[in-house]
C-alpha positions in Angstrom: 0.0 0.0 0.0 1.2 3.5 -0.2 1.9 5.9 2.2 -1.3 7.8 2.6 -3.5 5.1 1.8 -4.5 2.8 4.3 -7.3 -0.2 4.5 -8.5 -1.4 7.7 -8.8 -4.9 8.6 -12.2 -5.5 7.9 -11.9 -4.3 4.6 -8.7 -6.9 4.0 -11.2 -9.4 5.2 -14.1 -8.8 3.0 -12.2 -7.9 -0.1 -11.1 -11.8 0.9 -14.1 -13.3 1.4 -15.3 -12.1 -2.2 -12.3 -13.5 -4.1 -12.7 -16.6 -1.8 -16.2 -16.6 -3.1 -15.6 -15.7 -6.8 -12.9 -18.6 -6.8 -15.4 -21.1 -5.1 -17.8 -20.4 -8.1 -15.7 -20.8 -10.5 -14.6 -23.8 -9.1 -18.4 -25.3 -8.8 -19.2 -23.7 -12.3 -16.3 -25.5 -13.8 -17.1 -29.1 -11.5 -20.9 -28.4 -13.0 -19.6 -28.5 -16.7 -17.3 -30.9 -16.2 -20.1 -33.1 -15.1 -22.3 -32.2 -18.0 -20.0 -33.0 -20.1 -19.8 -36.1 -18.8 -23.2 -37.6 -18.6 -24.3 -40.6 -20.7 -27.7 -39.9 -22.8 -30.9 -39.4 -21.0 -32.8 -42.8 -21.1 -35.8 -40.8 -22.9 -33.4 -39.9 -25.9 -32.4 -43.8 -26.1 -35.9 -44.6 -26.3 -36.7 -42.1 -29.2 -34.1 -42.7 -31.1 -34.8 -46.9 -30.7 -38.2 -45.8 -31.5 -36.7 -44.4 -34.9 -35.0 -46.7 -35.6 -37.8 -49.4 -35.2 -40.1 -47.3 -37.7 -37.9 -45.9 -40.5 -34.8 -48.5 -39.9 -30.7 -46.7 -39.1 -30.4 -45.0 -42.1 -33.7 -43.7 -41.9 -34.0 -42.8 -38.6 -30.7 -40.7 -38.9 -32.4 -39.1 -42.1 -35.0 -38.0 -39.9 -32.5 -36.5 -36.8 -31.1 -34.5 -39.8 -34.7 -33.3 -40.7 -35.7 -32.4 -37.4 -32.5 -30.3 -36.6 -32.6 -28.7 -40.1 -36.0 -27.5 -39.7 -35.8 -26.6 -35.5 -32.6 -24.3 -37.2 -34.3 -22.7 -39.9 -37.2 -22.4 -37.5 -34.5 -20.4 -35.1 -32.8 -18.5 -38.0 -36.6 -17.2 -38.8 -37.7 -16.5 -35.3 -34.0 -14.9 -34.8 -33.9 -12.5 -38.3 -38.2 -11.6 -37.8 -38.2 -10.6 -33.8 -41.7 -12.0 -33.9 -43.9 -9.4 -31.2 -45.1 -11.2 -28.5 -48.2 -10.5 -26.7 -49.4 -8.3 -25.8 -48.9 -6.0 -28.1 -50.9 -3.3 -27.3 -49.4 -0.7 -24.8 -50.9 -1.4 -21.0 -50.6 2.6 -20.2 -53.1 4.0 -21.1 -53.1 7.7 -21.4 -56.2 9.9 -20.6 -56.1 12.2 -23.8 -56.1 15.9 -24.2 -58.7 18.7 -24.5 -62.1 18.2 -24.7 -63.5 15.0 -26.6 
């Protein structure tokens, strides 16, 4: 520190316990996607994709995957490039008007 500037004690200790908390997040944020990472395929998504391949066969049932994500990102590209107004669209302030009607 310099000469003229000083920091008490209690300030030392709570600067502390922020960057002690900061690194303890980081730490449980990086554990969390480590973990993700990590996981095996939720059984719901095995059964889908056996369902898949029961009714259009492998090659078919990867054909369809394709599909699906080609049309959920076309679907996201449209929604993305329109900003679609959601409702409700009309103001909710409503504004006595002026003068005599």
């Amino acid at each position: 520190c310099s000469p003229g500037f000083q920091i008490s004690e209690e300030w030392l200790a709570l600067f502390a316990s922020g960057e002690k908390r900061r690194q303890d997040q980081r730490l449980e944020q990086e554990r969390q996607q480590q973990q993700y990472a990590a996981r095996p395929l939720e059984r719901g998504d095995l059964l889908r994709q056996a369902h898949q391949q029961g009714l259009y066969g492998v090659k078919g049932a990867e054909r369809v995957r394709r599909l699906e994500a080609q049309l959920n990102a076309s679907f996201d590209q449209l929604v993305d490039h329109g900003r679609p107004v959601t409702w409700p669209s009309v103001a909710l302030r409503f504004v006595q008007p002026e003068g005599p009607l």
